[in-house]
C-alpha positions in Angstrom: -10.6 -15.1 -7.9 -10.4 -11.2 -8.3 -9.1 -9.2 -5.2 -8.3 -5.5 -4.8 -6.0 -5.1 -1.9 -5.1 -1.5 -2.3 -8.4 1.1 -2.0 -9.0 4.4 -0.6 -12.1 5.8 0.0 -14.0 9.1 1.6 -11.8 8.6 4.5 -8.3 8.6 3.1 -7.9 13.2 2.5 -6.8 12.4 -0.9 -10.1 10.1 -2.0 -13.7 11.8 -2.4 -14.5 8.0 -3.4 -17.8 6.5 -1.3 -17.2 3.3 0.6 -20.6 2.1 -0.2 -19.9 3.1 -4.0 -16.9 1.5 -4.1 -18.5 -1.3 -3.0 -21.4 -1.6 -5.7 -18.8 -0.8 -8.9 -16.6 -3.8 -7.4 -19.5 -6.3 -7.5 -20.4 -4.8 -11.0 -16.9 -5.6 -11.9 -17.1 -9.2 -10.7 -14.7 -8.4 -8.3 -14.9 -11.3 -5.2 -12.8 -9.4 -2.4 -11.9 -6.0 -1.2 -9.5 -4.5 1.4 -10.0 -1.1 2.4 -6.2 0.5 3.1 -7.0 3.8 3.6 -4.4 6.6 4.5 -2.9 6.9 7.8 0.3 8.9 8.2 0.9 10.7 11.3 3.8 12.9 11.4 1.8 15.1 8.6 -1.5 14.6 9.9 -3.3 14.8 12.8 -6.2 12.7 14.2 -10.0 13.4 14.6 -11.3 14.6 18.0 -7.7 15.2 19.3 -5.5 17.3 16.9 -6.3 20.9 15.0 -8.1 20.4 11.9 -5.7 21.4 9.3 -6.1 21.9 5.5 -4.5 21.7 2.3 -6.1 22.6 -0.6 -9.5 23.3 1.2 -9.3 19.6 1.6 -8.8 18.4 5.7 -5.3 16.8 6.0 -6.2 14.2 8.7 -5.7 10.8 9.2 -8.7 8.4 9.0 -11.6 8.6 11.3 -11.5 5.4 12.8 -14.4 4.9 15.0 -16.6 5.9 11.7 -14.3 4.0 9.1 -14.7 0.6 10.8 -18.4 1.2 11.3 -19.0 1.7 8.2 -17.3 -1.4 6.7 -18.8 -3.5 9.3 -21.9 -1.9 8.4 -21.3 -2.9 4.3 -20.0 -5.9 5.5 -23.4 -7.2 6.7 -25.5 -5.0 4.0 -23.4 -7.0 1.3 -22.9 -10.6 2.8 -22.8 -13.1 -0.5 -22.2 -11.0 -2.4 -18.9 -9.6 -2.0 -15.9 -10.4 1.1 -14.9 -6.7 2.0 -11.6 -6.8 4.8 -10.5 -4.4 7.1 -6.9 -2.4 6.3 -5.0 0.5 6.5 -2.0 1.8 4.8 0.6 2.7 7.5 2.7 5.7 6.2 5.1 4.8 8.7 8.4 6.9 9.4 10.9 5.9 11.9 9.5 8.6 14.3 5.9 7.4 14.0 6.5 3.5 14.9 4.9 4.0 18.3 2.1 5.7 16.8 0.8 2.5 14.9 2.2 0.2 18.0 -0.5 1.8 19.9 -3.1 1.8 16.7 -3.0 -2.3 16.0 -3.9 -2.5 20.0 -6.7 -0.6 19.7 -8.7 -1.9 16.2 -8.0 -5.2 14.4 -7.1 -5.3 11.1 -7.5 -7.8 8.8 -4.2 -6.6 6.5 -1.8 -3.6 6.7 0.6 -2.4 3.9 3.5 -0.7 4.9 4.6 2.3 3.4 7.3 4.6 3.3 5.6 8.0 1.8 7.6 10.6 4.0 10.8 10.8 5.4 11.5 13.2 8.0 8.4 14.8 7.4 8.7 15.7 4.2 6.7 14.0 1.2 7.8 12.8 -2.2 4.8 14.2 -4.2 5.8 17.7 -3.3 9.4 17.1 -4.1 10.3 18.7 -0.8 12.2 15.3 0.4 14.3 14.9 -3.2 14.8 18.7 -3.1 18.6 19.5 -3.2 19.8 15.9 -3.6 20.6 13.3 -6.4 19.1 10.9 -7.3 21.3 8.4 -6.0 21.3 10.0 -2.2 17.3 10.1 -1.8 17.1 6.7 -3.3 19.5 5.7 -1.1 17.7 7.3 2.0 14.4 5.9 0.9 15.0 2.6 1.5 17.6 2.7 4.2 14.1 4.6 6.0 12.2 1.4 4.7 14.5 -1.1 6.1 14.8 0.4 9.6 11.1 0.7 9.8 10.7 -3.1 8.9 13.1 -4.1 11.0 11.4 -2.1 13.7 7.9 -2.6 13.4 6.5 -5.8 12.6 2.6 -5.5 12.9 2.4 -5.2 9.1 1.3 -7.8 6.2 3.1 -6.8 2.8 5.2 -3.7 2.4 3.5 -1.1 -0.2 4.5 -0.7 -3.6 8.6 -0.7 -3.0 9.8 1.8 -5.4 7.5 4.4 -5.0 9.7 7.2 -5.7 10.1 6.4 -9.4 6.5 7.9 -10.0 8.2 11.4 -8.6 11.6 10.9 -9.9 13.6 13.0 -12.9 12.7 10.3 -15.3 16.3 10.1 -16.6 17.0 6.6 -16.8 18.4 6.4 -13.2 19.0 2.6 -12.7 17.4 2.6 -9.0 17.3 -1.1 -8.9 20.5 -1.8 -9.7 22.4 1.2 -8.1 20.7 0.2 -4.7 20.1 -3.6 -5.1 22.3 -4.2 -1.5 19.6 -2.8 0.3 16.8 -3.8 -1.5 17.7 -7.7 -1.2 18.4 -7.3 2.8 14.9 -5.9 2.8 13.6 -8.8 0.8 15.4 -11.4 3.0 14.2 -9.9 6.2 10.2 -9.7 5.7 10.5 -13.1 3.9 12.5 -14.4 7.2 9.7 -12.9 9.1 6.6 -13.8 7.1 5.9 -10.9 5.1 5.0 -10.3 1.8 5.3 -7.5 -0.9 2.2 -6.3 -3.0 1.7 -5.7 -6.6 0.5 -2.0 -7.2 -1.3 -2.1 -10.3 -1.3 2.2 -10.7 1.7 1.8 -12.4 -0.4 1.8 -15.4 -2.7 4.5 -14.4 0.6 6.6 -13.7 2.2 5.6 -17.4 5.0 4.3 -16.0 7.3 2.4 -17.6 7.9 -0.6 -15.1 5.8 -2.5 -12.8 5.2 -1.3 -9.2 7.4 -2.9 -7.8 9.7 -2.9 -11.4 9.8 -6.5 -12.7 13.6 -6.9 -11.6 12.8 -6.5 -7.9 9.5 -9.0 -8.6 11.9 -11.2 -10.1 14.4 -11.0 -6.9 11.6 -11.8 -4.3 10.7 -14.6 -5.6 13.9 -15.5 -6.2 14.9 -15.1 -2.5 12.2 -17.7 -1.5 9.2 -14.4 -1.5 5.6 -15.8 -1.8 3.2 -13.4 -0.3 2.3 -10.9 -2.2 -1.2 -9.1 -3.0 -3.1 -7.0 -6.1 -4.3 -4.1 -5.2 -5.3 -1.0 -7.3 -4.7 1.8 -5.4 -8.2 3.7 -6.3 -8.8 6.7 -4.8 -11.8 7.0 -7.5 -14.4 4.7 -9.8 -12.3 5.3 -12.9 -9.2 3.2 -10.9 -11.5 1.0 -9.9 -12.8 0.1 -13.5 -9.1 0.0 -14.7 -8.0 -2.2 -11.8 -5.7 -4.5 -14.0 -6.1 -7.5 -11.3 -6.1 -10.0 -14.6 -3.2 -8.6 -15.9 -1.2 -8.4 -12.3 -2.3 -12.1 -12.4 -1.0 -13.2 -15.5 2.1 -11.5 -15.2 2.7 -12.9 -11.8 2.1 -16.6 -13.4 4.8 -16.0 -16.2 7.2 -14.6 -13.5 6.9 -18.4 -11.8 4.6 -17.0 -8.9 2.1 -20.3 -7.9 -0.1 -18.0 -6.2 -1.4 -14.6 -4.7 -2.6 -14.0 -1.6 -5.8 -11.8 0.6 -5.3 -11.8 4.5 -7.6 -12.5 7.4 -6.8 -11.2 10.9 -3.6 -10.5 9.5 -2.9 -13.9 8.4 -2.2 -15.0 4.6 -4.5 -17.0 2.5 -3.2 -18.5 -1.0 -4.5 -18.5 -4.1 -3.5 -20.5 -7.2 -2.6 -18.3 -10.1 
């Protein structure tokens, strides 16, 4: 079975990719399942119909459109039935000052899945370099995931957190030895979410960013499942058809099978189904 957990569309500000294309280049690809986890992360954005329009880049900076977004895949839901299982998500950018935010967003629309994700602290984003700005490595590593642990043990209304290390695709490149300098932290994660159900995914753009682990890197793969970890999903991250194409599910697949992983998971009303690698 081929599933792409990880896939922004038209209604994520950094995506221009159609749902309903999306949709016909994953049943070209043989792909069985989708999940739609596109972009919510309030703090930096605002929402449709209540906040200012702002812009970056000519491009609106706003969370999804919600009413429209789960129209539209309950509309491609029905338009595509046998041939292709398409799943409701998000990706929570969740901050520590957000959490009621999302409490209040799972009460209003069900999800099948949620990733949570740490892309900002305090406001400020990792892509712009404004949150490593003026530290070392070591200290905005080390802020990173003491953000991600508080949020998980905080909010619990999530199904795998989002790629783990996502820094290391906007760090100096130098060889810094995140894992090991900041394993402490990174096992009491792992412990927790696997204590509470939770999984981790496997965030196959590490290839399309030429990186030179996995996402999460292979030693914190290796420690999850380690620590008793067994949910964990594929997903691609597209924001357009070229990601799509180059999804790499196979490969996520296989290497999860030589790691000693039995199986990989897709969710349903938030609850994890296995499947046997």
């Amino acid at each position: 079975m081929l599933a792409d957990y990880h896939l922004h569309t038209e209604f994520s500000d950094d995506s221009r990719y159609l749902m309903e294309d999306c949709v016909a280049d994953a049943i070209a690809l043989g792909i069985d399942e989708l999940c739609f986890c596109d972009h919510v992360d309030p703090g930096i954005k605002g929402d449709w119909g209540i906040d200012e329009v702002t812009y970056r880049g000519g491009i609106a900076l706003m969370n999804v459109d919600y009413p429209r977004y789960f129209s539209k895949i309950k509309q491609l839901q029905l338009a595509n039935e046998g041939k292709i299982s398409l799943k409701m998500g998000l990706e929570f950018g969740i901050q520590q000052h957000t959490i009621p935010y999302f409490e209040k967003l799972v009460m209003t629309y069900p999800l099948d899945f949620a990733i949570l994700s740490i892309h900002q602290v305090d406001d400020k984003e990792f892509w712009t370099h404004e949150f490593q700005e003026g530290h070392s490595e070591k200290a905005y590593y080390e802020r990173y995931y003491q953000e991600m642990y508080e949020v998980a043990k905080r909010f619990k209304k999530y199904s795998v957190l989002g790629h783990m290390d996502l820094l290391k695709r906007y760090d100096e490149k130098d060889g810094y030895d995140a894992f090991g300098n900041h394993k402490e932290i990174i096992a009491e994660i792992l412990k927790m979410i696997i204590s509470e159900g939770k999984g981790i995914e496997f965030n196959t753009s590490c290839w399309k960013y030429g990186l030179d682990d996995y996402m999460p890197g292979i030693a914190i793969l290796k420690l999850y499942r380690e620590l008793g970890g067994k949910i964990i999903t594929i997903g691609s991250d597209s924001h357009k058809a070229a990601d799509l194409a180059n999804n790499n599910i196979h490969k996520a697949q296989e290497i999860l099978k030589d790691l000693g992983y039995e199986s990989f998971n897709t969710f349903e009303n938030m609850q994890p189904i296995y499947h046997k690698l």
